[in-house]
C-alpha positions in Angstrom: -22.9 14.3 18.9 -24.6 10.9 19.7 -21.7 10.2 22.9 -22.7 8.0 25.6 -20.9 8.4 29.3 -18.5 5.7 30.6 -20.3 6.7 34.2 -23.5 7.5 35.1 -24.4 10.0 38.5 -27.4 8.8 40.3 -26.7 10.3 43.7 -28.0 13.4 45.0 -24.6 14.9 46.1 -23.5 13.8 42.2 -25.8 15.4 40.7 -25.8 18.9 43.1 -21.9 18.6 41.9 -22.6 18.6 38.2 -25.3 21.4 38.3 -22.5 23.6 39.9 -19.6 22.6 37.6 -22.2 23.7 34.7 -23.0 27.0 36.3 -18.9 27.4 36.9 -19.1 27.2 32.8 -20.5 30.2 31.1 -20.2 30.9 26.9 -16.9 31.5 25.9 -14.9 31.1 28.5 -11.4 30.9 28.9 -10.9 27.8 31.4 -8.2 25.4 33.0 -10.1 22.1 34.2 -8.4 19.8 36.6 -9.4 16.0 36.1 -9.5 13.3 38.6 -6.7 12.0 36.9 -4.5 14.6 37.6 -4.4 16.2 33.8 -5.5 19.9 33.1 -7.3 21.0 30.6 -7.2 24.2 28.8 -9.5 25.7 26.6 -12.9 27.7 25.3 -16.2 26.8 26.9 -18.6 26.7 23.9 -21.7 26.6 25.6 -22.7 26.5 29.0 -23.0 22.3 29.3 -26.8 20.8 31.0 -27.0 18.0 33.2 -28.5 15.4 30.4 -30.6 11.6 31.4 -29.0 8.5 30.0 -30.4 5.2 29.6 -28.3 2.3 28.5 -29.8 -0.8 26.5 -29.5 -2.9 29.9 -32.2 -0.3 31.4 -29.2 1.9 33.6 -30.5 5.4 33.9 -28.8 8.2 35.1 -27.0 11.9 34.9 -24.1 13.3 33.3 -23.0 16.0 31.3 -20.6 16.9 28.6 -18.9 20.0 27.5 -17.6 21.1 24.3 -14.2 22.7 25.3 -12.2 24.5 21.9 -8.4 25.2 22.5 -7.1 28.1 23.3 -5.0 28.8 20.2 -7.7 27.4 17.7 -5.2 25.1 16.3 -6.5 21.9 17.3 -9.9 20.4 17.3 -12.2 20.8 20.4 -11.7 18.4 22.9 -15.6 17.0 24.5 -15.6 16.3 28.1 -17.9 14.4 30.5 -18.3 16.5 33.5 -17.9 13.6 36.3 -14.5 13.7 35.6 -13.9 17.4 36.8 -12.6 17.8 39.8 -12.0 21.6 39.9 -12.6 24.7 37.0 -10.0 27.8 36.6 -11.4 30.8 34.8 -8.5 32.0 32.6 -9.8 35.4 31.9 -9.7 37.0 28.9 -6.7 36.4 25.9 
């Protein structure tokens, strides 16, 4: 997946925040994930998500992360998710 983030994190308190939203995440877990917006979420954690560098073509560097979530039921395609946008993760447990 070649995806780019709308935001970049640059700040130290960002970036602490997206290292412990990707440790919240573990393989194959069942999750609920609230967004800034307001939505939820619901769905499979693939894999455990890493905080990744970006650099845009104007020379913007910075941190982000994005997390392959599958649905619950299987029925639909999985959703990908940039982690700046979560504000809170639900483990589900198990089905």
């Amino acid at each position: 997946m070649n995806e780019m983030p709308d935001r970049l994190v640059n700040s130290q308190d960002g970036i602490d925040r997206l290292e412990a939203l990707c440790r919240e995440l573990d393989d194959e877990e069942r999750v609920r994930l609230r967004m800034e917006d307001g939505s939820a979420v619901e769905g499979v954690v693939t894999v455990r998500p890493t905080v990744q560098t970006f650099r845009y073509g104007d020379g913007n560097e910075g941190l982000n992360a994005l997390l392959r979530l599958d649905p619950l039921d299987g029925t639909m395609p999985p959703r990908y998710i940039w982690l700046d946008g979560v504000v809170e993760v639900t483990r589900l447990g198990t089905s």
